[in-house]
C-alpha positions in Angstrom: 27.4 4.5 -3.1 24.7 6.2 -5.5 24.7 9.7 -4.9 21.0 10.8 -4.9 22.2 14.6 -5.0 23.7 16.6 -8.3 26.1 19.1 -7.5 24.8 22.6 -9.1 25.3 26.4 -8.9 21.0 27.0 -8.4 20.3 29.5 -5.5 16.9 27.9 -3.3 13.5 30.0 -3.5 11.8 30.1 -0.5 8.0 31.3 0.1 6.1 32.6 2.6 6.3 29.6 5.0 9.8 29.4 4.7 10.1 25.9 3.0 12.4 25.7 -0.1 12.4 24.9 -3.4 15.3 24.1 -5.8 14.2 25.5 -9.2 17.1 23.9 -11.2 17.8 21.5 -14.2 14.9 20.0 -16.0 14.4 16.4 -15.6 16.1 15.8 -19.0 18.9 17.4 -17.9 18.9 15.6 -14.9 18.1 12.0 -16.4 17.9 11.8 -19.6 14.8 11.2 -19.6 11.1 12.9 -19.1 9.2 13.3 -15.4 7.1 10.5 -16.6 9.5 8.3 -16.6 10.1 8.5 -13.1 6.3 7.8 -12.7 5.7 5.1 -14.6 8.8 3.0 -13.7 8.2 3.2 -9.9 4.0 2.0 -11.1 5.3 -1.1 -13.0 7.5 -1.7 -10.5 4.8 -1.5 -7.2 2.7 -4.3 -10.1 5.6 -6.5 -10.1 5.9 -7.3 -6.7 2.1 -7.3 -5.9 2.1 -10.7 -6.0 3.7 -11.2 -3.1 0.7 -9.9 -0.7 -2.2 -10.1 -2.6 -1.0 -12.9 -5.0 -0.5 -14.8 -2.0 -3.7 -14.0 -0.2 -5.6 -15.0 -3.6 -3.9 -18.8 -3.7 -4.6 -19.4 -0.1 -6.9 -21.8 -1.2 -5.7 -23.2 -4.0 -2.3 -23.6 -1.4 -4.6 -25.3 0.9 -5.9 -27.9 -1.8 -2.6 -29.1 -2.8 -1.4 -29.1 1.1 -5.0 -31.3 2.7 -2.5 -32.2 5.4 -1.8 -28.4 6.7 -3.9 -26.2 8.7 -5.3 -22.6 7.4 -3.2 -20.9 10.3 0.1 -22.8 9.0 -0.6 -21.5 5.2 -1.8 -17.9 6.5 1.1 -17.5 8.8 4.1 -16.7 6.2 1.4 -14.0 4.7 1.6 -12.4 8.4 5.4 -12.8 8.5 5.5 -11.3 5.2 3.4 -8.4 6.1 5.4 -7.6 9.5 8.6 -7.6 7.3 7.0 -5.3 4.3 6.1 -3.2 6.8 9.0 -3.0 8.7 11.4 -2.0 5.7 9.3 0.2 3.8 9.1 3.3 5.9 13.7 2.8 7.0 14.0 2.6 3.2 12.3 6.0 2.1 14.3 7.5 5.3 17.8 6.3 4.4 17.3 7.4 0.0 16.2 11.1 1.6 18.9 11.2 3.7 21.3 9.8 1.1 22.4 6.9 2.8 21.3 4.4 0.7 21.4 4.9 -3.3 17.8 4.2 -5.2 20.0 1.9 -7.4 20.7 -0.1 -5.0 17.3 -0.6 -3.0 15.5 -1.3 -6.6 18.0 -3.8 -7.3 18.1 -5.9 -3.9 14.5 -5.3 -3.9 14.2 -6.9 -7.4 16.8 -9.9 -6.2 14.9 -10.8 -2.9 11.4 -10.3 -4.7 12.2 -12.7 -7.4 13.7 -15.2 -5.0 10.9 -15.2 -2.8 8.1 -15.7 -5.9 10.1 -18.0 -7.0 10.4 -19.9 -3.6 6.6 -20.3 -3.9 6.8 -22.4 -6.9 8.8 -24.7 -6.0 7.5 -24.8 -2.9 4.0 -25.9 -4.1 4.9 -28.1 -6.8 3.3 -30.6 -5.0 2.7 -32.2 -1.5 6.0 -32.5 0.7 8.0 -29.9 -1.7 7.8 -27.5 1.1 7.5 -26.6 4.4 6.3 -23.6 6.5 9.7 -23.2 7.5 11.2 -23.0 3.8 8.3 -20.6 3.0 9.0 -18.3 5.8 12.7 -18.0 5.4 12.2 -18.0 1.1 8.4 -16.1 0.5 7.7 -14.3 4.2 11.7 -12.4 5.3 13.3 -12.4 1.7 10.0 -11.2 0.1 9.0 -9.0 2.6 12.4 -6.6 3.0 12.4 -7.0 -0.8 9.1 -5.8 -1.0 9.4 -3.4 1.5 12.5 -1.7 -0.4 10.8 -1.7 -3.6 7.7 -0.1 -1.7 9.6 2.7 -0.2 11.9 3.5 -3.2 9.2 3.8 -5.5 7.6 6.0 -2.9 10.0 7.9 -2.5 10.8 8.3 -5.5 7.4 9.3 -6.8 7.1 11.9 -4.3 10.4 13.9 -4.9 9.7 13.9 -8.7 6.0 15.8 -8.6 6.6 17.7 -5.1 3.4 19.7 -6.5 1.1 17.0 -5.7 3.0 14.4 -3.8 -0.2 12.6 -2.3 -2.1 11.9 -5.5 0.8 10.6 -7.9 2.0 7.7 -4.5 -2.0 7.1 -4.4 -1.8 6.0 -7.9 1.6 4.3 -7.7 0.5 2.0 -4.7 -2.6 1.1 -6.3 -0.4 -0.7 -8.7 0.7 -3.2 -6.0 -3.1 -4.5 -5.9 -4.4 -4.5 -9.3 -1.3 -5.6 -10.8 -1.9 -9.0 -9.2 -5.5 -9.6 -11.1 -4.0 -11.6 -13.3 -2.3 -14.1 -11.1 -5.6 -14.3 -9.3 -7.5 -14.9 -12.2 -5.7 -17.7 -13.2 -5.1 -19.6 -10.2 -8.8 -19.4 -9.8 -9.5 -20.8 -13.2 -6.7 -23.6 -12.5 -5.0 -24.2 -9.5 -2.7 -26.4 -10.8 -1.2 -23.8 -12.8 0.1 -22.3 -9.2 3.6 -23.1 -9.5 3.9 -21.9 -13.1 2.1 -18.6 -12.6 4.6 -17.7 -9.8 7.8 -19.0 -11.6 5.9 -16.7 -14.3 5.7 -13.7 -11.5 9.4 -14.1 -10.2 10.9 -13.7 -14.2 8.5 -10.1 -14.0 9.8 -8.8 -11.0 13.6 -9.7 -11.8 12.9 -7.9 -15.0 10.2 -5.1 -14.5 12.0 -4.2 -11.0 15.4 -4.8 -12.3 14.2 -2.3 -15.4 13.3 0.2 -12.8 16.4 0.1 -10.8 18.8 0.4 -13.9 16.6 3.6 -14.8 15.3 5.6 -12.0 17.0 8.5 -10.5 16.8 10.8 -7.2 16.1 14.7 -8.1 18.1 16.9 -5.7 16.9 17.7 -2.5 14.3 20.4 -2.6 14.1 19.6 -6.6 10.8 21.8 -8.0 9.8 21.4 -11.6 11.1 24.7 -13.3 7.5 25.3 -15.1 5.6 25.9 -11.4 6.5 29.2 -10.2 6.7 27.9 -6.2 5.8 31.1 -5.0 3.3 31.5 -6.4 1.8 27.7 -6.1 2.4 28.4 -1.9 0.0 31.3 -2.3 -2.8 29.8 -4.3 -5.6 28.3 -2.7 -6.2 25.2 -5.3 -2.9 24.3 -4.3 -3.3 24.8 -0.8 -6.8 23.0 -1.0 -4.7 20.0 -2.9 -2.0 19.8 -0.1 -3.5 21.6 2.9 -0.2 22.6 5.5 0.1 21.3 9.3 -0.7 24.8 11.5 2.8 23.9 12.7 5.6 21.0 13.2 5.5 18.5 15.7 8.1 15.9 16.7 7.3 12.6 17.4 6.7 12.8 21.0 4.7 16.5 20.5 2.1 13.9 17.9 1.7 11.4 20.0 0.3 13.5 22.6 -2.5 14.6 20.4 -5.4 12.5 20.0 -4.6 12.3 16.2 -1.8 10.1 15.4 -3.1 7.8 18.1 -6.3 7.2 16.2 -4.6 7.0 12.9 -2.5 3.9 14.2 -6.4 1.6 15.2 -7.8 3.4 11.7 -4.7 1.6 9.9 -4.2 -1.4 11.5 -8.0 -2.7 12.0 -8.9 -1.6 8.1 -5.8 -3.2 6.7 -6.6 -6.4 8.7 -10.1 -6.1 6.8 -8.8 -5.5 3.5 -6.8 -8.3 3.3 -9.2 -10.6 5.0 -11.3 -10.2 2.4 -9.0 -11.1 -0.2 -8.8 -14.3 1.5 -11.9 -14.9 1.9 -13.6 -14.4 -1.4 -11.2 -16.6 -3.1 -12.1 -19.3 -1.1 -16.2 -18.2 -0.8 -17.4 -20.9 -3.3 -19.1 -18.4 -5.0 -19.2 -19.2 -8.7 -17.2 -17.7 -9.8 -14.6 -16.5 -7.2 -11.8 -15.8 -9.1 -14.2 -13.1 -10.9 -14.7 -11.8 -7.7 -11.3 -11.2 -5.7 -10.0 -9.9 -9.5 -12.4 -7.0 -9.3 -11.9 -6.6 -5.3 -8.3 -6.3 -6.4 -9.1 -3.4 -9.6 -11.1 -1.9 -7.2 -8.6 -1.8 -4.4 -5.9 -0.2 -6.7 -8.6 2.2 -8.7 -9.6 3.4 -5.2 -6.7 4.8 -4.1 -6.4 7.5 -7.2 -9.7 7.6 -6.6 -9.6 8.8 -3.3 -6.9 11.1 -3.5 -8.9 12.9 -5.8 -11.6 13.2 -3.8 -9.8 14.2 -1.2 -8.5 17.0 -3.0 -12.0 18.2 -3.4 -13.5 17.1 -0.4 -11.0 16.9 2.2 -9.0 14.1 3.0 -10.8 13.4 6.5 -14.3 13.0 5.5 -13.3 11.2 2.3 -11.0 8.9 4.4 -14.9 8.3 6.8 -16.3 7.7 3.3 -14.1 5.0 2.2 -13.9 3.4 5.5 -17.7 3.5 5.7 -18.1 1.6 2.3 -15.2 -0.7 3.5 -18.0 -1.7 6.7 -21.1 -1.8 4.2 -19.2 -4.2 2.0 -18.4 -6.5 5.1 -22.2 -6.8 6.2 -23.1 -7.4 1.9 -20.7 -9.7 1.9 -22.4 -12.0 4.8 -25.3 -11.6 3.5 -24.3 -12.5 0.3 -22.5 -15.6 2.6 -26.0 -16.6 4.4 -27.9 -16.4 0.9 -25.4 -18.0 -1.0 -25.9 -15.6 -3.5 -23.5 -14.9 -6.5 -25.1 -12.0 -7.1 -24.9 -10.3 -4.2 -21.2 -11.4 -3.0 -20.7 -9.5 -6.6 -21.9 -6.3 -5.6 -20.7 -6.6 -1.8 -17.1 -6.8 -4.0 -17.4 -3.3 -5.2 -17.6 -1.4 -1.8 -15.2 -3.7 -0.4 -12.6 -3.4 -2.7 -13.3 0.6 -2.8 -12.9 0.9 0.9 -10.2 -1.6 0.8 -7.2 0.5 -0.4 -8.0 3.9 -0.5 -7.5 4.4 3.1 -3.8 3.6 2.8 -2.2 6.6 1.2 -5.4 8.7 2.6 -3.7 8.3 5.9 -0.1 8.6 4.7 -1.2 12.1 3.8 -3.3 13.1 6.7 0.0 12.7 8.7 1.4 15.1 6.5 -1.4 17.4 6.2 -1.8 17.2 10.2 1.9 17.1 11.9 4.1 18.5 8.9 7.2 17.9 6.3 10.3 17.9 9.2 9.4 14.3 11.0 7.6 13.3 8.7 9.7 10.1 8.0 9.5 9.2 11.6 5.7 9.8 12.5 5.0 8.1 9.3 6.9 5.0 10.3 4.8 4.7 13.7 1.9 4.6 11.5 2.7 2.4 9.0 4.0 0.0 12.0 0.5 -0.7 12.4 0.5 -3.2 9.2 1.9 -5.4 11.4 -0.9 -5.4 13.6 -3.1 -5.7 10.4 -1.4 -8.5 9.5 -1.7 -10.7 12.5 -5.7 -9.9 13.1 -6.6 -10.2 8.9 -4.6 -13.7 8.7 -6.6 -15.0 12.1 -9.9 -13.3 10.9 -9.2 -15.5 7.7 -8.1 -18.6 9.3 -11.2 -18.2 11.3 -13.3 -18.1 8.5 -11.9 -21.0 7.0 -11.9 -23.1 10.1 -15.8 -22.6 10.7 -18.9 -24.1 8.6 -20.0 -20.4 7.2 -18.0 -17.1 6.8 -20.7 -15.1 8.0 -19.7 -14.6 11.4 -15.8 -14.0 10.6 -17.8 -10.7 7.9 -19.7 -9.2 10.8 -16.3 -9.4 12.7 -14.9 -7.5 9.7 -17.3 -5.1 9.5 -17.1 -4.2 13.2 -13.5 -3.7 12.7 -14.3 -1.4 9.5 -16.9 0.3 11.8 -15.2 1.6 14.3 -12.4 2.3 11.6 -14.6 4.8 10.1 -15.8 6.2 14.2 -12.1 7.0 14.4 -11.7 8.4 11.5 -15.1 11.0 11.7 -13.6 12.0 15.3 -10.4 13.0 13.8 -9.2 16.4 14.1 -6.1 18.8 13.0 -3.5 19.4 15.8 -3.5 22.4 16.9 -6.8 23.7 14.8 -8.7 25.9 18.3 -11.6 24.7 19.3 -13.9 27.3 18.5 -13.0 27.2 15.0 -15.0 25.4 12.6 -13.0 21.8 11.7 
């Protein structure tokens, strides 16, 4: 097994809050290599794999045309399987690399295996009627490509976060933005040519062998408590630009302690009901008609990866809560543009419905990642994080049936205002929100 930890004489710093830092070895000295590396590798990888949510969601129609026999809930339901299994791995990945149970090398490199295998399971699968069932595609795309996915998600992660422990939430905002606009391309050219669906996801699996099999070869683990030596961590904990950046939880709360506030309970609705939305709309603007749509779900998809870097720095400046209402807020406004844009069969106006919808439609994610930090602390943090995330499953179930609704009925308008109820009381939630433990008389 990969050991994730390097065996050193450093003695730990500890600041006033009693958390530790390990001011050791440069990452050169650790790797071979700069801190960017450990960046950049994790972001190509998060690209490769894109293509197995959002690529997917994108062909839907195109999947659709060369199937006429099968219904929209029989081609959406491996998407749902897929995002149950993504979701489900993700969050026991980054647990088992912090504890050092499972080496980075090895989640990268199953990762890369399953992710190729189930890309590749889609082109042969749709090489033409009859070449594949629902029951191939779930066992190939929706299990194989979802825990591959899911490792690949957490690693990278993870892996992000112990290299720039200065400012953890804004580097994963950026690396998980990669996992949406890295599938443009694939959704640009299944909507110019949907015959070229096979080869463009023969195309994605080679990537993701070698992009993710790139990463896993490279990417290291710092040691536990790791802190670039060119901070001083004392004096970071004491200044308030960093404490404005990565605001502290008043204290640490167990699982059972959080879900007795009226926090993480909202958190789990404000994930599950916006991710439903965001990937609805995927769905459904590449099959709107709109001329043209693959113009549209590719910049719903730059838009859902820009946002999330966006966001984060935002929230740096603004605070993560009222940028997270913001975002959900767009998310709702782009829902009620697009039906109008639906009813008036306008072009023009599905266009600009695309660019609060696909603002809204990722930032959210790692806005709420780091409210649970912000709000319930560093020691459980794995574990309150995974009852969160759990709600992609939920997101998964109600954006597939919002979709297949919307394909099943003469107009989408109907399935939107759905949407942007969903996105509505997203953004309720998230304006009601409030740190544990913060008094009452206290301004929020």
């Amino acid at each position: 097994m990969e050991k994730t930890e390097f065996a050193e004489k450093t003695g730990l710093v500890r600041d006033w809050r009693g958390r530790n830092y390990l001011v050791s070895r440069s990452p050169h000295e650790l790797t071979g290599r700069s801190r960017s590396w450990m960046f950049w590798l994790p972001w190509a990888a998060m690209a490769a794999v894109g293509p197995l949510q959002y690529g997917y969601a994108a062909a839907v129609p195109a999947l659709m045309e060369q199937h006429p026999g099968r219904s929209a809930a029989s081609v959406l339901a491996p998407l749902a399987v897929w995002i149950a299994c993504q979701a489900a791995t993700a969050l026991p990945t980054a647990l088992l690399l912090r504890r050092g149970t499972l080496g980075v090398r090895v989640a990268l490199g199953a990762g890369a295996a399953l992710s190729g295998a189930a890309l590749l399971t889609l082109a042969v699968a749709h090489r033409g009627p009859g070449t594949g069932g629902t029951a191939v595609i779930v066992a190939g795309y929706a299990l194989l490509g979802g825990v591959g996915a899911g490792l690949v998600y957490g690693a990278c992660t993870e892996a992000v976060a112990r290299w720039y422990p200065e400012r953890p939430a804004a580097r994963v905002g950026f690396t998980t933005g990669a996992f949406a606009y890295g599938t443009a391309p694939l959704a640009i050219a299944v909507g110019l040519d949907a015959d070229l669906l096979a080869s463009v996801f023969t195309a994605a699996a080679l990537i993701a062998w070698a992009v993710v099999g790139a990463a896993a070869a490279l990417v290291r683990l710092p040691p536990r408590h790791w802190w670039p030596g060119h901070i001083d961590p004392r004096a970071w904990a004491c200044d308030r630009l960093a404490l404005r950046r990565n605001p502290r939880a008043l204290r640490e709360f167990s699982v059972r302690q959080a879900l007795r506030t009226g926090a993480l309970p909202a958190l789990v609705p404000i994930l599950a009901f916006a991710g439903a939305v965001s990937i609805f709309d995927v769905i459904v603007l590449a099959a709107s008609g709109a001329a043209p749509a693959w113009a549209a779900v590719a910049l719903l998809l730059v838009l859902n990866g820009a946002g999330r870097a966006c966001a984060m720095l935002a929230a740096e400046a603004a605070g993560r809560k009222h940028v997270l209402t913001a975002v959900l807020a767009l998310l709702a406004l782009g829902q009620l543009l697009l039906a109008a844009g639906a009813t008036a069969g306008s072009t023009a106006v599905t266009l600009l419905a695309t660019v609060p919808a696909g603002l809204g439609g990722g930032a959210f994610y790692p806005l709420v990642a780091s409210l649970a930090r912000e709000y319930f602390g560093e020691e459980h943090l794995p574990s309150i994080h995974g009852v969160v995330y759990s709600a992609k499953v939920l997101a998964g179930l109600l954006g597939t049936g919002l979709a297949a609704l919307a394909l099943s009925l003469p107009g989408q308008a109907t399935a939107l205002l759905l949407a942007a109820a969903l996105a509505g009381v997203s953004a309720v939630l998230a304006s009601a929100l409030r740190r544990p433990g913060w008094p009452a008389t206290l301004p929020r």
